[in-house]
Legacy VTK file of the C-alpha trace (Angstrom):
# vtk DataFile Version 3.0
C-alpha trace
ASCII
DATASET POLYDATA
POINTS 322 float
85.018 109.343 82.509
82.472 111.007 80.458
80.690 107.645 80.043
78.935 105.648 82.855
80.746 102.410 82.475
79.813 98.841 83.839
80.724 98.438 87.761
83.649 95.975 86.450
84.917 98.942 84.987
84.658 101.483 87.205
87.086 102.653 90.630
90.126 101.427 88.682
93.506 102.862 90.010
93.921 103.984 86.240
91.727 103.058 83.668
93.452 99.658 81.819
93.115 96.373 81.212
96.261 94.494 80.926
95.818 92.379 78.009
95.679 88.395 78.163
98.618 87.506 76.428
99.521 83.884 75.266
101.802 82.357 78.016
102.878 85.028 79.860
99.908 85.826 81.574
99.781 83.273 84.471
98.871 83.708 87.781
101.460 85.189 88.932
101.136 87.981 86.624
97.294 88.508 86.943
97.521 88.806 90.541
100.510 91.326 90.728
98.141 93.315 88.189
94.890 93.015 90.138
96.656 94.017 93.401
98.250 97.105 91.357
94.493 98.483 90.927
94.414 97.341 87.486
92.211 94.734 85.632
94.752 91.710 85.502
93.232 88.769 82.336
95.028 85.690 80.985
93.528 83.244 78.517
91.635 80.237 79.467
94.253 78.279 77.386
96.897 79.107 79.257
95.742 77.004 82.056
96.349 73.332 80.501
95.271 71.070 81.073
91.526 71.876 81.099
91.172 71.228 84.694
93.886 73.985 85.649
91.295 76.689 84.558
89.374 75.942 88.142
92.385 75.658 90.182
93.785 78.925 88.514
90.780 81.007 89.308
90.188 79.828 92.956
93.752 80.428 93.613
93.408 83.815 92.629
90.228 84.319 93.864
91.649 83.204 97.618
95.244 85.293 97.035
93.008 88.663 95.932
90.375 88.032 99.059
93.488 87.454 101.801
95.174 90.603 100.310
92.339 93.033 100.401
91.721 92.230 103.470
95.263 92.819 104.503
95.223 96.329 102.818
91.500 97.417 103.252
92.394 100.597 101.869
94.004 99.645 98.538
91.711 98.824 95.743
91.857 95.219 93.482
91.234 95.344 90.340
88.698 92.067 88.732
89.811 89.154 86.971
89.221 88.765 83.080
89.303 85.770 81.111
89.924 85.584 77.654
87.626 82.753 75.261
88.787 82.765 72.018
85.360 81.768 69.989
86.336 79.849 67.273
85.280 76.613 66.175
88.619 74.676 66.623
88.188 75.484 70.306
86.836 72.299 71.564
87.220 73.610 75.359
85.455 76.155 74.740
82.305 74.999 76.655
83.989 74.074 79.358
86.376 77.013 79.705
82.491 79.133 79.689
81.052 76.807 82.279
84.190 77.110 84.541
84.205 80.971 84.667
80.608 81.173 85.027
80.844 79.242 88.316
83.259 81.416 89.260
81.471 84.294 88.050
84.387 85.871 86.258
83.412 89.945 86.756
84.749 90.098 82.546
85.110 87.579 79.832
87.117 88.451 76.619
86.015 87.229 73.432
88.025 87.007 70.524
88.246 86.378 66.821
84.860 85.444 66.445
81.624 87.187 68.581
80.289 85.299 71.014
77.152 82.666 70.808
73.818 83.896 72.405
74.112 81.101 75.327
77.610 82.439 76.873
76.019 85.937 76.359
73.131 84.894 78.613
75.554 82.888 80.591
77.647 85.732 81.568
75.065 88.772 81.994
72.770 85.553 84.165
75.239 86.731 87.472
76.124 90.013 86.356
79.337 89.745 83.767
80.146 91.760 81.049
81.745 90.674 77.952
84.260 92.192 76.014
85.156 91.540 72.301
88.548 92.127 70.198
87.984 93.560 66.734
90.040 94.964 64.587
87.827 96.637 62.433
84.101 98.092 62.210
82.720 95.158 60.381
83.426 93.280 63.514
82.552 95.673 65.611
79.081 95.928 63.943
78.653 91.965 64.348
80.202 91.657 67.884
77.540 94.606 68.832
74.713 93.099 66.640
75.720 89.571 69.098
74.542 91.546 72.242
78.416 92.102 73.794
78.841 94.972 76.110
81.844 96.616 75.133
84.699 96.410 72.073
88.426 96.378 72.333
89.761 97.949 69.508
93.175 96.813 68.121
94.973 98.431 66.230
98.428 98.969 64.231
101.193 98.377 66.891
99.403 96.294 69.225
101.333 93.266 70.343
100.555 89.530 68.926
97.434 89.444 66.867
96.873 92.923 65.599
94.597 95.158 62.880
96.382 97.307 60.499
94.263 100.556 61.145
94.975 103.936 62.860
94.371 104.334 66.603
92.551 107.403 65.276
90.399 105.844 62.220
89.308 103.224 64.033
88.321 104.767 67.878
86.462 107.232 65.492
84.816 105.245 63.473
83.857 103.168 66.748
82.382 106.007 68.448
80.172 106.689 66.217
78.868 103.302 66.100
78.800 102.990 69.752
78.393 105.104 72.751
79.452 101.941 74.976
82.549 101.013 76.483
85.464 101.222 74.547
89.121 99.995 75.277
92.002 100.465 72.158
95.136 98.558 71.871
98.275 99.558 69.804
101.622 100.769 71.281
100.199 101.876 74.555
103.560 101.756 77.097
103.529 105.172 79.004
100.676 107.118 81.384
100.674 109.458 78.459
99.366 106.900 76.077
96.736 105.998 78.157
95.208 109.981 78.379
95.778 110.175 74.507
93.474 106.914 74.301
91.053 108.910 76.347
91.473 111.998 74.824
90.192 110.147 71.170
87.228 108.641 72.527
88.367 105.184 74.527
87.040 104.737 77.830
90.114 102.429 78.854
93.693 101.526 77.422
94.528 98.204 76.989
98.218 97.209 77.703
99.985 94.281 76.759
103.669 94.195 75.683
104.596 96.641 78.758
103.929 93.315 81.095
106.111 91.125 78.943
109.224 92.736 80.557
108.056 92.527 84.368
109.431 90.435 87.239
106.341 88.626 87.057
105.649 87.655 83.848
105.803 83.761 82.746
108.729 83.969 79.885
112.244 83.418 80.029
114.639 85.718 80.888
115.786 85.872 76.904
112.406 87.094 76.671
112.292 90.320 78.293
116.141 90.788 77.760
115.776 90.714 74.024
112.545 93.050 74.790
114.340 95.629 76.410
116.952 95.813 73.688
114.620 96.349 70.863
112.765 99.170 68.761
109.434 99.701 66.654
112.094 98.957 63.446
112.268 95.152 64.964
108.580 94.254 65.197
107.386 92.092 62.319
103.881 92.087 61.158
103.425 88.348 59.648
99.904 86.119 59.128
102.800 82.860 59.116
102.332 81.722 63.116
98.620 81.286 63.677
96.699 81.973 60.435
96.279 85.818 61.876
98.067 88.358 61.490
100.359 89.415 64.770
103.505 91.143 65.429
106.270 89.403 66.349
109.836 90.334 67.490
112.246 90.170 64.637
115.386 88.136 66.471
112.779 85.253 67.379
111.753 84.363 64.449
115.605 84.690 63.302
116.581 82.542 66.110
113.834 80.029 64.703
116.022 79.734 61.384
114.142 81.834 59.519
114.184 85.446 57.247
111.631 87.706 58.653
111.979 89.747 55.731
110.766 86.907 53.408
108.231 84.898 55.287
105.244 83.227 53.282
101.920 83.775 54.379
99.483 81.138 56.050
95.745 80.545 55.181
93.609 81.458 58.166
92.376 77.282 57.981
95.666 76.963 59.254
93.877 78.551 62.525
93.840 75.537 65.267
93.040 76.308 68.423
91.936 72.254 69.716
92.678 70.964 73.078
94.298 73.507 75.259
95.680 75.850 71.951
97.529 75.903 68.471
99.537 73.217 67.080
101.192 75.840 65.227
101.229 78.174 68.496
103.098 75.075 70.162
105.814 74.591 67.292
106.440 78.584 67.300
106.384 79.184 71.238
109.907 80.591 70.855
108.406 83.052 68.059
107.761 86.155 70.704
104.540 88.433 70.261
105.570 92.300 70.837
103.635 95.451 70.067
105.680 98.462 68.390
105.594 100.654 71.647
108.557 98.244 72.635
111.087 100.810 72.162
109.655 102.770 75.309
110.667 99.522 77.405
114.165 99.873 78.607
113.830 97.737 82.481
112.143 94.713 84.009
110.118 96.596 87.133
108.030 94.464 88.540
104.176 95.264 87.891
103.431 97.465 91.194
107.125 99.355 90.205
105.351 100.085 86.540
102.322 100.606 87.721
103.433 103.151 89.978
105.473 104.750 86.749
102.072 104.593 84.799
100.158 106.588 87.248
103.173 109.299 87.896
103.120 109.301 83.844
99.348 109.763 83.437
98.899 112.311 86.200
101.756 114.303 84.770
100.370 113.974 81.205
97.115 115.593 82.556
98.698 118.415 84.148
100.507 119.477 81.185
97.157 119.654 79.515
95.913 121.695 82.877
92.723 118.793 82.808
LINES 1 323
322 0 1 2 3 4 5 6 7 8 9 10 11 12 13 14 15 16 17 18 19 20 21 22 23 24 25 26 27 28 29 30 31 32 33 34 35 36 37 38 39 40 41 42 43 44 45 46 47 48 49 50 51 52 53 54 55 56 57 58 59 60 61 62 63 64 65 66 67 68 69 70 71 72 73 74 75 76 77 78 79 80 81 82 83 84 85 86 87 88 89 90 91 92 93 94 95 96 97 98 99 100 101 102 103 104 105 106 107 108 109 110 111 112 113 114 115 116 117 118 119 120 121 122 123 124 125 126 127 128 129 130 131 132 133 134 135 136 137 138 139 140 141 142 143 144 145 146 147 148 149 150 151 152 153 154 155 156 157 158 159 160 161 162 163 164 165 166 167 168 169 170 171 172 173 174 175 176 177 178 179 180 181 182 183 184 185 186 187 188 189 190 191 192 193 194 195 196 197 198 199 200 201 202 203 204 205 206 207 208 209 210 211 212 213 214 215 216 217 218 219 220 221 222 223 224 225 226 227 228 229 230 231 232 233 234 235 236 237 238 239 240 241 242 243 244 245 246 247 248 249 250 251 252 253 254 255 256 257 258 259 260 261 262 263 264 265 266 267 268 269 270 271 272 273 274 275 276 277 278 279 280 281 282 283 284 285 286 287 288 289 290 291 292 293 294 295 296 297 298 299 300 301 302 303 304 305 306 307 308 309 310 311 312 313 314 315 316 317 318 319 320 321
């Protein structure tokens, strides 16, 4: 890494995070990641009610601990949480407090940067925290808030995406910032994860890979229809949550609707109260999937593509004699 990163960050098996991904990132999923060497998140919404958050986190906490010490030799990847900071989020506090006491290694913020207090909260035992933008305005606020690194999203990424370049935006970034960096957008393959490196990220982000694992909490339809599609059936639509996201074109057909003629939503439509979305409840069946989708043809289980990632990246490199 040509960058000193923070110790959360560092003696990865390969540098990603695997993205925190509405639903399907339960604890089942976030362990299977962590054990693969990787840095395994899900939401704090996920875990509803409120109360689940603690039972989550010491469950994994206790699964990771027994398994290390079972395989001294293999490293575990940290736990990261995602908080999405936005003023709808009445659990917000709480969701802070919880990981705080559990001293959560990396918090993800989203859609809005974080307050001063969970800042302080956070880097008090030693946490960093890592914000979603989708463009440099928000990178130049998130950084102006005191976070310690950005995740850049951008076109292709799965659920709630940017529409910029990869290459525009890690640019831009750079220049900005000389800090940790992590992009999102399509990323499915080893090679995709040294071509974020080679454009200036420190770390890949991967999402939609996950959604068709053994592990994953969705239904079997799910990662079926997942495995069956291309780029040409990801739909980029504000309609679900009052952001724009792609989604997978036979869900929202299956819903009873055109995805070719969908109206847009205002972002007040944005509700994220009590444990998450009203509208994110009445569209559950609507399925978030990035564009690399057409690269996803099984359902390995997450040490199976994990192992694929690293043959793929290590491969990658040698082509490029690095």
């Amino acid at each position: 890494m040509p960058r000193t990163l923070p110790k959360a960050l560092q003696d990865l098996r390969l540098p990603i995070i695997c993205s925190p991904m509405f639903i399907a990132s339960g604890p089942a999923l976030v362990a299977a990641q962590c054990k693969a060497g990787l840095v395994g998140a899900f939401p704090a919404l996920n875990a509803r009610p409120a109360e689940q958050l603690d039972v989550w986190l010491t469950g994994l906490e206790r699964e990771l601990k027994d398994w290390q010490d079972q395989h001294p030799q293999r490293r575990v990847g940290p736990i990261a949480v995602n908080q999405i900071v936005h003023q709808s989020n009445d659990r917000l506090a709480h969701d802070v407090e919880v990981c705080v006491r559990h001293r959560v290694p990396i918090i993800i913020s989203s859609l809005r940067a974080p307050p001063r207090e969970m800042l302080d909260a956070v880097h008090g035992y030693g946490g960093i925290v890592l914000h979603d933008v989708i463009s440099l305005r928000h990178a130049e606020k998130a950084l102006e808030a005191g976070v310690d690194g950005l995740i850049l999203v951008a076109a292709g990424a799965g659920g709630h995406a940017g529409p910029l370049s990869p290459f525009a935006l890690v640019g831009e970034a750079r220049r900005l910032f000389d800090g940790p960096l992590v992009l999102s957008g399509s990323i499915a393959t080893g090679d995709a994860v040294l071509a974020a490196q080679a454009m200036g990220a420190d770390l890949a982000y991967i999402g939609s890979r996950w959604l068709a694992t053994v592990e994953s909490n969705v239904d079997q339809a799910y990662r079926d229809a997942i495995v069956e599609a291309s780029a040409a059936d990801v739909v980029y639509t504000n309609l679900f949550t009052g952001v724009h996201g792609n989604y997978l074109r036979q869900s929202i057909i299956n819903a009873g609707l055109d995805p070719d003629n969908l109206p847009a939503a205002d972002k007040s439509a944005m509700n994220f109260g009590s444990g998450g979305a009203s509208k994110a409840k009445a569209w559950r069946d609507i399925w978030g999937v990035g564009q690399g989708v057409g690269l996803m043809e099984d359902i390995p289980t997450v040490a199976e593509m994990t192992d694929r990632l690293e043959a793929q990246y290590r491969a990658a490199r040698a082509r490029l004699a690095l």
